[in-house]
N, C-alpha and C positions, 0 to 999 in steps of 0.2 A: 305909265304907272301900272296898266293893269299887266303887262307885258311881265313886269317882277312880280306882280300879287300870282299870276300862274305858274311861273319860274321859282317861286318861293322856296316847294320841299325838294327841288334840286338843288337850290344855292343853298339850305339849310343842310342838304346830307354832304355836297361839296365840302362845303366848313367842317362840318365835323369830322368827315374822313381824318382832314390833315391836325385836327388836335392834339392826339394821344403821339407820344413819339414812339410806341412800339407797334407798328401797322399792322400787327397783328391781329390787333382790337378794333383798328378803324373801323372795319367795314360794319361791324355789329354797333356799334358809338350810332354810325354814320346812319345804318335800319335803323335804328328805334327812334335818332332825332325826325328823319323823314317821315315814319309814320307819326308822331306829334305834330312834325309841319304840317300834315296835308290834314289832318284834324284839325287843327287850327286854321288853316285856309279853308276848307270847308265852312266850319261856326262864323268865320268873320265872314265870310261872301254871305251866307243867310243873316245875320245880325244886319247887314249894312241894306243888302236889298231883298230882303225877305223872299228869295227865291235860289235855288241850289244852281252851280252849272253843274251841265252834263259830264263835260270834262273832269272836271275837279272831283267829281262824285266817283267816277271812272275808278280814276288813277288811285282816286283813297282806299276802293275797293280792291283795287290789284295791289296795292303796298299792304295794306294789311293781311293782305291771303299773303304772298308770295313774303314779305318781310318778317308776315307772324310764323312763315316757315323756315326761314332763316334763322333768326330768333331761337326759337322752342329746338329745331334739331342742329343750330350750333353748324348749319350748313350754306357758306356765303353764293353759294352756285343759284338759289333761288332767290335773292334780292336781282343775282346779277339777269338774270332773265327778264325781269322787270319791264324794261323797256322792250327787249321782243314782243312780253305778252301786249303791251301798249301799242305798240305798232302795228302789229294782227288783229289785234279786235277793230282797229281804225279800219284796216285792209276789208275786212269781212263788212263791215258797217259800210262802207264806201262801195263794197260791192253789190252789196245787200240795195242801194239805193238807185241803183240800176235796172230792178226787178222788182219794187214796193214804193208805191206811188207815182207823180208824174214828172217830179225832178230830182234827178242824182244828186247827191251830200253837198257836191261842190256848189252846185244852183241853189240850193236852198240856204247856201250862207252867205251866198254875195251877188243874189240875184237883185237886191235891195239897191245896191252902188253901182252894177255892172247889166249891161243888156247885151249879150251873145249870143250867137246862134246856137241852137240847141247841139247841133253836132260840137262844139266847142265845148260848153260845159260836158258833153259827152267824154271828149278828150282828155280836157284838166280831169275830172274823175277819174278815168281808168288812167290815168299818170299818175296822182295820187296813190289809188292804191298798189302800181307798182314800187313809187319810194317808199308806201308803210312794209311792203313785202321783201325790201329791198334793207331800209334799213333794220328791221328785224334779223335778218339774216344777220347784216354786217355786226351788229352786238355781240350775236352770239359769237362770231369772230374772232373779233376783238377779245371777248372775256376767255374765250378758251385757247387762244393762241398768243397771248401776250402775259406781262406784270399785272398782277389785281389794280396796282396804284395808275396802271398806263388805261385800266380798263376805265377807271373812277375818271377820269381827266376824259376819255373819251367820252363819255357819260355826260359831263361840263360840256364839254368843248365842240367836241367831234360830231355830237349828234344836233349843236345846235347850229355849229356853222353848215353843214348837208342841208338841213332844214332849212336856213337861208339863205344859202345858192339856189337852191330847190326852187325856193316861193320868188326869186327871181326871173328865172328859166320861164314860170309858169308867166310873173307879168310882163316878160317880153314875148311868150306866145299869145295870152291876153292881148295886149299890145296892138296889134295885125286885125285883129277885130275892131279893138274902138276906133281907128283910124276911118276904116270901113264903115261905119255906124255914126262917126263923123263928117262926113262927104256924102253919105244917104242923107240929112237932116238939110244941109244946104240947098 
């Protein structure tokens, strides 16, 4: 469940792309439903647990800059960057946590479930922020060397199935450790 409550103002600009039958509109339909979604995903996360995520905050902040750019100068090239600018700030945050305090990003979100050697969570981080550096790149790719409608469906599709190969890759590197952390305990 919470998996679509974050997924929200992607499946809500997805839908709206394909509405209008003249695509020429979609993509502006498509910015203004996503900046109402992630408004609205935002208010509902604070009404339900009277505290903001970081995430959600983020992304509402990059769709309104970047969407309210789109919007006002009538220019689809700064929605489509979107996900770049998302993927980079991750990148920098993730590298940022390597040099500001005493556990990288990755440790500090699954140090709670998972017990690794520190060179390990070392690793899954600077992995991490080569796929945010990685898939930023591939977006911008995508959006400047293909169909606007193949760029939207990557948008959907493309960057969520990367993402889940990705987070698999990492728990079969994971993996290799807890076995090891397994066999220590006995």
């Amino acid at each position: 469940m919470k998996f679509l409550f974050d997924f929200f103002p992607v499946l809500a600009f997805f839908i709206a792309y394909y509405i209008p039958e003249d695509r020429s509109e979609g993509l502006f339909l498509a910015t203004g439903v996503a900046i109402v979604a992630a408004i609205i995903q935002v208010t509902l996360f604070w009404v339900i647990k009277r505290r903001f995520e970081k995430m959600h905050v983020i992304t509402l902040v990059i769709i309104l800059i970047l969407g309210g750019a789109t919007l006002l100068l009538q220019d689809k090239r700064y929605f489509m960057w979107k996900p770049t600018a998302v993927n980079w700030l991750f990148a920098l945050v993730f590298l940022g946590s390597h040099f500001i305090g005493k556990k990288t990003m990755v440790q500090r979100m699954m140090d709670h479930a998972l017990t690794l050697p520190g060179h390990a969570w070392s690793n899954l981080n600077l992995s991490w922020i080569a796929f945010f550096i990685f898939m930023g790149m591939l977006n911008l790719y995508v959006a400047y060397n293909f169909a606007e409608h193949i760029w939207v469906n990557f948008k959907m599709f493309g960057i969520l199935g990367c993402t889940v190969l990705f987070a698999i890759g990492q728990s079969v590197y994971m993996s290799r450790f807890l076995s090891n952390i397994n066999e220590e305990k006995e």
